[in-house]
C-alpha positions as CSV (number, residue, x, y, z in Angstrom):
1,X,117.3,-65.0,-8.9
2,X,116.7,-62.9,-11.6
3,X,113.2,-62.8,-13.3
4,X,113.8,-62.3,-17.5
5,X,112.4,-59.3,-18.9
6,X,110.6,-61.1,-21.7
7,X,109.0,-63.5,-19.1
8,X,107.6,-60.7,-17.2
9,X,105.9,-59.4,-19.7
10,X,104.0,-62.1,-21.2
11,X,103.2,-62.6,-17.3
12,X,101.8,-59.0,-17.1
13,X,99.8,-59.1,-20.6
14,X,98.1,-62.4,-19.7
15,X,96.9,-60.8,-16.2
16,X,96.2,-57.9,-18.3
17,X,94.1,-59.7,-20.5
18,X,92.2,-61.8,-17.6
19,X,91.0,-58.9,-15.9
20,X,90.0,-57.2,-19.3
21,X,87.2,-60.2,-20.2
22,X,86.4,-60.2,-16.4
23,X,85.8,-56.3,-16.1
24,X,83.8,-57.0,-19.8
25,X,82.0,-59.5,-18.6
26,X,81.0,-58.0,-15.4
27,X,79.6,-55.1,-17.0
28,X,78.0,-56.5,-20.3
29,X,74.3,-54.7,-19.8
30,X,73.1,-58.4,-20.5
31,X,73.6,-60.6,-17.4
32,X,71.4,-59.9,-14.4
33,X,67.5,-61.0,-14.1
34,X,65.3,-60.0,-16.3
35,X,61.2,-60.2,-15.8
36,X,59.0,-59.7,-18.5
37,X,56.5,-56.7,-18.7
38,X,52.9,-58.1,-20.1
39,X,51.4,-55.0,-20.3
40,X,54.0,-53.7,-22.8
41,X,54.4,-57.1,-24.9
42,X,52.8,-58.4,-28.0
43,X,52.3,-62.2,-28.4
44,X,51.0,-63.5,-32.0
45,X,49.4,-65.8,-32.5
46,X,49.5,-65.9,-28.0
47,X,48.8,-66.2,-25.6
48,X,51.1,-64.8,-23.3
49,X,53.2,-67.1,-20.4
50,X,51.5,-66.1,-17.1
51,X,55.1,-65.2,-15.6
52,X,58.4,-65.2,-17.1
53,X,61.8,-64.1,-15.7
54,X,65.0,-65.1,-17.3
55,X,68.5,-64.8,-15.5
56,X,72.2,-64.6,-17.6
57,X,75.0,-65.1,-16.0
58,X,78.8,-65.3,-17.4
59,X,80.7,-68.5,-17.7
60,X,83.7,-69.4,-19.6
61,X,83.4,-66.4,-21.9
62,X,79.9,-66.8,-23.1
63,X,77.0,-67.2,-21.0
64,X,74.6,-69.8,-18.7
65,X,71.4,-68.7,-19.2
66,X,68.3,-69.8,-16.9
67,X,64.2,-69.3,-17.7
68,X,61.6,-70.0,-15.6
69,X,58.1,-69.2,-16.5
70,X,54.7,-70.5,-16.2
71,X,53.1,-71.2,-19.4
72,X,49.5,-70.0,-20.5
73,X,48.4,-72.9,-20.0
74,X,49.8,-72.9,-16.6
75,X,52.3,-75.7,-17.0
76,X,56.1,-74.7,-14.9
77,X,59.0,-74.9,-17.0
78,X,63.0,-74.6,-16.2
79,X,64.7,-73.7,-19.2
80,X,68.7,-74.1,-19.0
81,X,71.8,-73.6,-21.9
82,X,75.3,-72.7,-21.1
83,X,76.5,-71.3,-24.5
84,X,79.3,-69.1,-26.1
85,X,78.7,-66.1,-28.2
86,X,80.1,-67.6,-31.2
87,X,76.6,-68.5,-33.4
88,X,77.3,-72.2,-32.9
89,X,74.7,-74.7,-31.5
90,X,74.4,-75.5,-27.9
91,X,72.0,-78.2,-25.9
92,X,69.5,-76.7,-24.2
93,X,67.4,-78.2,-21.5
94,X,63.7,-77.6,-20.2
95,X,61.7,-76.6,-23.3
96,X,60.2,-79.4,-25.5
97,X,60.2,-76.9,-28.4
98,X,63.7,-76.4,-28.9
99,X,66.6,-78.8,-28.9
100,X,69.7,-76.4,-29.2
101,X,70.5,-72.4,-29.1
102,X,72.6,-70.5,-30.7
103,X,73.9,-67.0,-29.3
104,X,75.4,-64.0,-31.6
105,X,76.7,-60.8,-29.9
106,X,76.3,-57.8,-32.5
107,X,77.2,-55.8,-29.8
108,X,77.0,-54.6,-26.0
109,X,73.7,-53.7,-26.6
110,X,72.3,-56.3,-29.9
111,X,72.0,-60.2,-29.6
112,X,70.5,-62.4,-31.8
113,X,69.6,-66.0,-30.8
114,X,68.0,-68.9,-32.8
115,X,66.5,-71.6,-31.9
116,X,66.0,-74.9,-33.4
117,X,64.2,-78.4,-33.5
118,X,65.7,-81.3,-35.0
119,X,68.5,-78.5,-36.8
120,X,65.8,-76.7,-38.1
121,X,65.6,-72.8,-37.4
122,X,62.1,-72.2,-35.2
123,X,62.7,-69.1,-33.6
124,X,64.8,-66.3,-34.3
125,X,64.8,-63.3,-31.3
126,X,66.7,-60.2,-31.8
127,X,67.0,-58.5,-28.9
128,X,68.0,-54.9,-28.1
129,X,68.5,-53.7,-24.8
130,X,68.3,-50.1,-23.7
131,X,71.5,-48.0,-23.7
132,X,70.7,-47.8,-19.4
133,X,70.6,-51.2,-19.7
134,X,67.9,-51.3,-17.3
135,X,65.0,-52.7,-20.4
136,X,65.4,-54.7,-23.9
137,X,63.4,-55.9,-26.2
138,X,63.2,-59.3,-27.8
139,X,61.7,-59.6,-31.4
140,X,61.0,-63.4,-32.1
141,X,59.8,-64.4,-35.4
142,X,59.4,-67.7,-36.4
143,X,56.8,-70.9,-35.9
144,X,55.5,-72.4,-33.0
145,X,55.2,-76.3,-31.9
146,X,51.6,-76.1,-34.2
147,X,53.4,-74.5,-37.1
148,X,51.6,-71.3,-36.7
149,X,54.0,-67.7,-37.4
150,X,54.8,-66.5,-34.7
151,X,55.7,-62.6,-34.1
152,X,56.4,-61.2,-30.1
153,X,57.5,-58.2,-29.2
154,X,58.7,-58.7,-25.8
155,X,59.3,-56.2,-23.0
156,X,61.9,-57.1,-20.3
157,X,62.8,-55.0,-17.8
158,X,65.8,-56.3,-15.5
159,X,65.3,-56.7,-11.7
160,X,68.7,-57.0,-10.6
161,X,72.3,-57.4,-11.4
């Protein structure tokens, strides 16, 4: 039997392409936990959560990202949305506040994200992480659930891969 040319290239440049979004994804500076840093964060108007770590992982080509933290007021919350990187809305689960997210790669190192309530725009964070990729930065500006301006500066520094 012989195997066609043609045929064994398209074979070879789809593997080719597989393991290039694999190897991408595996290194984007993104995924891994991160934990915030209080001492090195603004919150306004605040407070700050007591504790807040947030894991990204990669799925399908975009992302499933996970939040736990513990509010000021010291209620728990499980924050959960499985999203691509295209700037289109995704369900989120967890917070009250926000009914959908939507991710935007700028690059390997600039994200922005907005969230919104009933389709309308709440939060937007632009977040910058460090070219070690071992802190970022998340600016959110926006309103909160009391329709107060909001403005964080969040520090983040990631605790594992």
């Amino acid at each position: 039997m012989r195997i066609r040319p043609t045929l064994l290239a398209i074979n070879v440049a789809g593997v080719l392409a597989v393991t290039t979004v694999l190897i991408a994804q595996a290194t984007d500076p993104l995924f891994g936990t991160w934990k915030t840093v209080a001492a090195k964060s603004t919150y306004s108007p605040g407070p700050a959560p007591k504790n807040n770590t947030k894991k990204y992982e990669p799925y399908k080509g975009g992302l499933k990202a996970q939040q736990d933290l513990v509010t000021a007021k010291g209620e728990k919350r499980h924050v959960e949305v499985t999203a691509a990187f295209d700037g289109k809305d995704y369900p989120g689960t967890g917070n009250p506040e926000v009914d959908t997210y939507a991710f935007q790669r700028i690059d390997n190192l600039n994200y922005v994200v907005l969230q919104k309530k009933a389709g309308k725009v709440t939060m937007t964070s632009k977040m910058k992480i460090a070219p070690d990729g071992k802190t970022r930065v998340v600016t959110q500006t926006g309103t909160d659930a009391q329709g107060r301006a909001v403005s964080n500066s969040v520090f983040w520094e990631k605790v594992s891969q």
